[in-house]
C-alpha positions in Angstrom: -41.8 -16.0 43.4 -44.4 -16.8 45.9 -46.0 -13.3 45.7 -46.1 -13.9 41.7 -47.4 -16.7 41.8 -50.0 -16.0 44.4 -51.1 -13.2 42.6 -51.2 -15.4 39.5 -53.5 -17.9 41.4 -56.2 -15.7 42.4 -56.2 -14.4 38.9 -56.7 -17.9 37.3 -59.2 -18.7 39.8 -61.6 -15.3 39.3 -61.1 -16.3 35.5 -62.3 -19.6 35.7 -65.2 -18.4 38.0 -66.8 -15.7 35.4 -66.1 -18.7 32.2 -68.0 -21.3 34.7 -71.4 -20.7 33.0 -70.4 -21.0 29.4 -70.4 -24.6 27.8 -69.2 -24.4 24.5 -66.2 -26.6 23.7 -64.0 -22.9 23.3 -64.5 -22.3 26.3 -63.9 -25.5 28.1 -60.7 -25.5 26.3 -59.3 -21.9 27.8 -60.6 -23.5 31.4 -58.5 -26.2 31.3 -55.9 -24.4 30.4 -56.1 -21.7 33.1 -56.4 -24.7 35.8 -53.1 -26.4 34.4 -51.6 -22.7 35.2 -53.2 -22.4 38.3 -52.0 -25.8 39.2 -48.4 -25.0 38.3 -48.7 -21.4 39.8 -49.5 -23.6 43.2 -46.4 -26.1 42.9 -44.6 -23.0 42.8 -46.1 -21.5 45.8 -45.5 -24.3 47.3 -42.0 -25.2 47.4 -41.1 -21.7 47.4 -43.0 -21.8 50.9 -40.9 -24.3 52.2 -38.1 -23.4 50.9 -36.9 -25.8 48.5 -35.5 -23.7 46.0 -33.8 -26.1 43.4 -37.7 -27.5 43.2 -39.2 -24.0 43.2 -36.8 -23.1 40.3 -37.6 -26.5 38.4 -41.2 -26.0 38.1 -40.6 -22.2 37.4 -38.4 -22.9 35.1 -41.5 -25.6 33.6 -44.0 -22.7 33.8 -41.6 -20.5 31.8 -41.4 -22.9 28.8 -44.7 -23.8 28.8 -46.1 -19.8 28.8 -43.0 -19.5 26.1 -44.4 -22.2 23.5 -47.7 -21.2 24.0 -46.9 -17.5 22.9 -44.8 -19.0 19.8 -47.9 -20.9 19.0 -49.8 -18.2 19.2 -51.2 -16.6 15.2 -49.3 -13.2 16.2 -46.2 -13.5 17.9 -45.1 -11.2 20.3 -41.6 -10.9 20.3 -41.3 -8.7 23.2 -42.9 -11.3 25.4 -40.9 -14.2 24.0 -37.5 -12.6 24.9 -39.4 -11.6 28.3 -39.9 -15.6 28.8 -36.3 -16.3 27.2 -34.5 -13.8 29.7 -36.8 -15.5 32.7 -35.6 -18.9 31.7 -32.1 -18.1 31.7 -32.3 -16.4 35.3 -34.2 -19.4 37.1 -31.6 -22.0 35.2 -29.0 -20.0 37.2 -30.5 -19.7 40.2 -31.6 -23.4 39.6 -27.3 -23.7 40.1 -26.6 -21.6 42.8 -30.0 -23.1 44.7 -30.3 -19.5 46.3 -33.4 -17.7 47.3 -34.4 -14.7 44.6 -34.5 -11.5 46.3 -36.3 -8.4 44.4 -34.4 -7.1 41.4 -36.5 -3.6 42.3 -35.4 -3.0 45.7 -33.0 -6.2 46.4 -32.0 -6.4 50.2 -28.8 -7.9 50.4 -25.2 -6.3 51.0 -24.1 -6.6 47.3 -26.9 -6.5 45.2 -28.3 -2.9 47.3 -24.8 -1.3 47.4 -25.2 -2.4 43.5 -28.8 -1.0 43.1 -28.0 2.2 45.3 -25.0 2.9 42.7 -26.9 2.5 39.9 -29.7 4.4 40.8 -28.3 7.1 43.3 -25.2 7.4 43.4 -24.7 8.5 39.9 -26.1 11.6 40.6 -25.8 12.1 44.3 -22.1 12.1 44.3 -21.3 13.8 41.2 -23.4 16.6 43.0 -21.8 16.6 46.1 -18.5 17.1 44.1 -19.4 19.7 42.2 -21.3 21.5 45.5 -17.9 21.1 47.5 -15.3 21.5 45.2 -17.0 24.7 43.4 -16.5 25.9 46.9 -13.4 25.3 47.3 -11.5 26.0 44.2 -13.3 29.6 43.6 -12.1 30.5 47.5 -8.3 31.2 46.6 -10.1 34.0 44.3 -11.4 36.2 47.0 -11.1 40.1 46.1 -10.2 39.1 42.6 -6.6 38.1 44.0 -5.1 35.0 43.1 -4.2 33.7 46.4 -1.8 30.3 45.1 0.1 33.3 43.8 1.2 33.8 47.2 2.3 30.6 47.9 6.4 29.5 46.7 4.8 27.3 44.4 4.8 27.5 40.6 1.7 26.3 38.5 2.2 22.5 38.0 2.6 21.9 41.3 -0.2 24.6 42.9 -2.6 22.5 40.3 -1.0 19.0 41.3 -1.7 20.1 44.8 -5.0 21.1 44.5 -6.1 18.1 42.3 -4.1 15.5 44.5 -6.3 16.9 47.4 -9.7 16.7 45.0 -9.1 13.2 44.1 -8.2 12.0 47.8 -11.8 13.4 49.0 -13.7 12.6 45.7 -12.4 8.8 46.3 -13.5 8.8 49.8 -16.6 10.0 49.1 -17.0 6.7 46.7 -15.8 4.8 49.5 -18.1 5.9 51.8 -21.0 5.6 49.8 -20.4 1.9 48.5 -19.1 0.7 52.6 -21.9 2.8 53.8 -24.9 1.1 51.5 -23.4 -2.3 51.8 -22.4 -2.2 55.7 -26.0 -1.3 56.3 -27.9 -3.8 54.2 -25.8 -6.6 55.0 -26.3 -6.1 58.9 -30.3 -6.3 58.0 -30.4 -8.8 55.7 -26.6 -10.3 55.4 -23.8 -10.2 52.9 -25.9 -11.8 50.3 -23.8 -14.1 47.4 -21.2 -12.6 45.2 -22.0 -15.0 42.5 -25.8 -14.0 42.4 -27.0 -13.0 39.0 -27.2 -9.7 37.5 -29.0 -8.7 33.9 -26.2 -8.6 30.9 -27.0 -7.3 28.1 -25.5 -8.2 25.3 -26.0 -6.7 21.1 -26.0 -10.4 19.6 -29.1 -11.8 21.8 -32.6 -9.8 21.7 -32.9 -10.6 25.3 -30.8 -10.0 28.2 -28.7 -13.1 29.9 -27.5 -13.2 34.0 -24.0 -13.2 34.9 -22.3 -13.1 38.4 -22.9 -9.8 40.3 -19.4 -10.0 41.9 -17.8 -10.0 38.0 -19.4 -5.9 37.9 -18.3 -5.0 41.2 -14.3 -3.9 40.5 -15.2 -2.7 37.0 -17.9 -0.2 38.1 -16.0 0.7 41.0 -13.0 1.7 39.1 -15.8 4.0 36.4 -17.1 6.0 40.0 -13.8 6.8 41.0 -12.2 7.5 37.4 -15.7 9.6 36.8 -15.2 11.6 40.5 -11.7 12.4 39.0 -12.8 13.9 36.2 -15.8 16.0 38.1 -13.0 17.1 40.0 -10.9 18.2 37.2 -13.8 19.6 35.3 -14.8 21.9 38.3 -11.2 23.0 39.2 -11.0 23.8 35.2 -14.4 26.3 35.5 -13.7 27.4 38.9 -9.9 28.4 37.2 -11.7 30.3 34.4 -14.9 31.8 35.8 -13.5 32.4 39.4 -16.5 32.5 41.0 -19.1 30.1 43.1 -22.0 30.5 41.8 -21.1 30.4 37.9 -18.9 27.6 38.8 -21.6 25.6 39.8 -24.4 26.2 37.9 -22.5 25.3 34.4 -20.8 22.2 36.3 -24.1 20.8 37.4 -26.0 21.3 33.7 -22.8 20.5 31.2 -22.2 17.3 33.8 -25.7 15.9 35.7 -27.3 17.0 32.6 -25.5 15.7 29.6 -24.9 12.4 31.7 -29.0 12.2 32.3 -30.2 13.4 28.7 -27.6 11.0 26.8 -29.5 8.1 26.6 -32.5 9.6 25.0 -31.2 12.0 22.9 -30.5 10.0 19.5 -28.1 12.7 18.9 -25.7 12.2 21.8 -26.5 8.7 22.0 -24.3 8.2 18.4 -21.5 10.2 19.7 -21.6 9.8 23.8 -18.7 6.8 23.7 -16.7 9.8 23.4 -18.4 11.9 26.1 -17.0 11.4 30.0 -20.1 12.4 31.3 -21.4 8.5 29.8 -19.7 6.6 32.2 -20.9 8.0 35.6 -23.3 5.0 35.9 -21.1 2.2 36.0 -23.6 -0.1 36.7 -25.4 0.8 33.4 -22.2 0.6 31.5 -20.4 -2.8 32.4 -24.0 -4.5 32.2 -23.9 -3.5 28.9 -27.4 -1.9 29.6 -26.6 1.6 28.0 -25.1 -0.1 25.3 -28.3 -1.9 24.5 -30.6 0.8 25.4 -28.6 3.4 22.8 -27.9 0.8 19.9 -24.4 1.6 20.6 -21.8 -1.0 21.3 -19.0 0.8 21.8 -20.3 1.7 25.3 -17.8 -0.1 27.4 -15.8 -0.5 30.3 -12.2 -0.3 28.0 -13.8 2.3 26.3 -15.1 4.7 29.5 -11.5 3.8 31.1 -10.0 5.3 27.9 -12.5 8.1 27.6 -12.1 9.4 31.2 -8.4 9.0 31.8 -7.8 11.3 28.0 -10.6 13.9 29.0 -8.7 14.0 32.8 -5.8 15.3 31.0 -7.1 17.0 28.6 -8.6 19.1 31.6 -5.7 19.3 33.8 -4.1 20.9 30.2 -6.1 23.5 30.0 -6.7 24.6 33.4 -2.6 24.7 33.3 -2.9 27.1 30.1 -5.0 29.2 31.6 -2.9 29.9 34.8 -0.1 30.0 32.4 -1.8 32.5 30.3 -2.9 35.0 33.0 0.1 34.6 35.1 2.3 36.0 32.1 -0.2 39.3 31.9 0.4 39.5 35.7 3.8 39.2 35.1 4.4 41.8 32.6 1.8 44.4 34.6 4.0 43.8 37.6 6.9 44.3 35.3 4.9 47.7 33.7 4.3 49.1 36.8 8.1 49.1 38.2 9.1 50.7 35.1 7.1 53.9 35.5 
């Protein structure tokens, strides 16, 4: 807020410098009013300087209203700006409450709000790529000289897949784990825990603009989306390493059918209509529970129910398949084996 305002000053004050020479009663008028913004821009300043927030937030909140009426009495309106103004209002009246210092909403500090930022941001495609780098790995090993070495093992197929998926989702979740302790362990020891009630953008289809609700109300929901979503990376890659049995191919489709429909969803119009039905939707959970995907497609049925729903049927619906496959090519090997002891 200081910074803004700062910056705001010394652009009022260059203004009013270069309008200095003209006298007509047009121009009088626009100087006056870029002093009465100057001279709210420095009330800010101020009490942000000494840290009186609930003050800082009062006048902001003033500064707002005033910018907001003089854009609706403006001869065009810009609409854009107005929800800008509207959305601005609504976060200082809740920090106003909370009487907390605003932190960046580009590169916040804090323990919750960066272990927030680094999943929304990184972690929905770092760890779906670390996944699908380990796991191709390790399911298209037991294919080595085009011998199917779970064969070997006094296990049938459900539980040689249980066992292999059991051990995918144990590492997939600690990898989430580590990532969200990590990020929020090392930005809480710089600049402390920060608030679990501070606000976070909502967005929301019956309001043009978005609202602010508690941070710490995201944080189960979008942890439970990047685990459920590591699952089904999991399954997905044990499913192509099953039918392709080999590294390379494994990964290469993995990373384009999954990194690249979950990047390209939101801008294609195409996917955008159908991707409540598509996994790969929900691996920013961040994006999803703020309802931000939901706005930014025109799609409300973007959800956190919904990507629950979504994942948990297409985890099956994988584990299925990969089953049938085994099954499939486990009855040919049976009835070669059976072939060759008859001649």
């Amino acid at each position: 807020m200081a910074s803004n305002s700062k910056d705001q000053i010394t652009f009022d004050t260059r203004q009013i410098k270069r309008s200095a020479f003209d006298k007509t009663k047009a121009n009088r008028d626009n100087i006056k009013l870029t002093q009465k913004d100057r001279q709210m821009n420095r009330r800010i300043q101020k009490m942000t300087k000494i840290k009186k927030w609930r003050s800082a937030y009062r006048s902001q909140i003033a500064y707002n209203n005033w910018q907001l009426q003089s854009e609706n009495n403006s001869r065009v309106v810009d609409r854009s700006l107005v929800n800008l103004w509207m959305s601005e209002i609504y976060r200082c009246h809740y920090l106003y409450k909370l009487n907390l210092p605003e932190q960046s909403r580009s590169s916040p500090t804090t323990g919750i709000s960066f272990a927030m930022f680094v999943d929304q941001m990184i972690s929905s495609v770092l760890i779906p790529l670390l996944i699908i780098f380990n796991f191709g790995l390790l399911y298209t090993r037991r294919f080595g000289h085009n011998v199917d070495k779970d064969r070997l093992l006094p296990m049938s197929i459900k539980q040689s897949e249980w066992h292999n998926l059991s051990v995918g989702y144990t590492v997939a979740g600690l990898f989430v784990l580590i990532a969200v302790v990590t990020s929020l362990l090392a930005a809480s020891l710089i600049s402390g825990f920060g608030n679990w009630r501070y606000p976070i953008a909502f967005y929301t289809p019956k309001l043009p603009f978005n609202i602010y609700v508690s941070q710490g109300s995201l944080v189960l929901p979008t942890l439970i989306l990047r685990i459920l979503s590591a699952c089904f990376i999991v399954t997905c890659v044990y499913c192509i390493a099953t039918l392709t049995k080999q590294v390379l191919s494994t990964v290469l489709i993995s990373t384009l059918m999954l990194i690249g429909t979950s990047l390209v969803t939101p801008d294609l119009k195409l996917l955008a209509k159908v991707g409540q039905y598509l996994p790969t939707s929900y691996f920013n959970g961040v994006n999803v529970t703020s309802g931000q995907l939901a706005y930014e497609t025109r799609n409300i049925q973007f959800s956190y129910i919904h990507g629950v729903v979504t994942l948990f049927i297409w985890i099956v619906v994988l584990m299925v398949i990969s089953y049938v496959i085994q099954r499939i090519r486990q009855r040919y090997y049976d009835n070669g084996i059976a072939g060759i002891s008859e001649n």
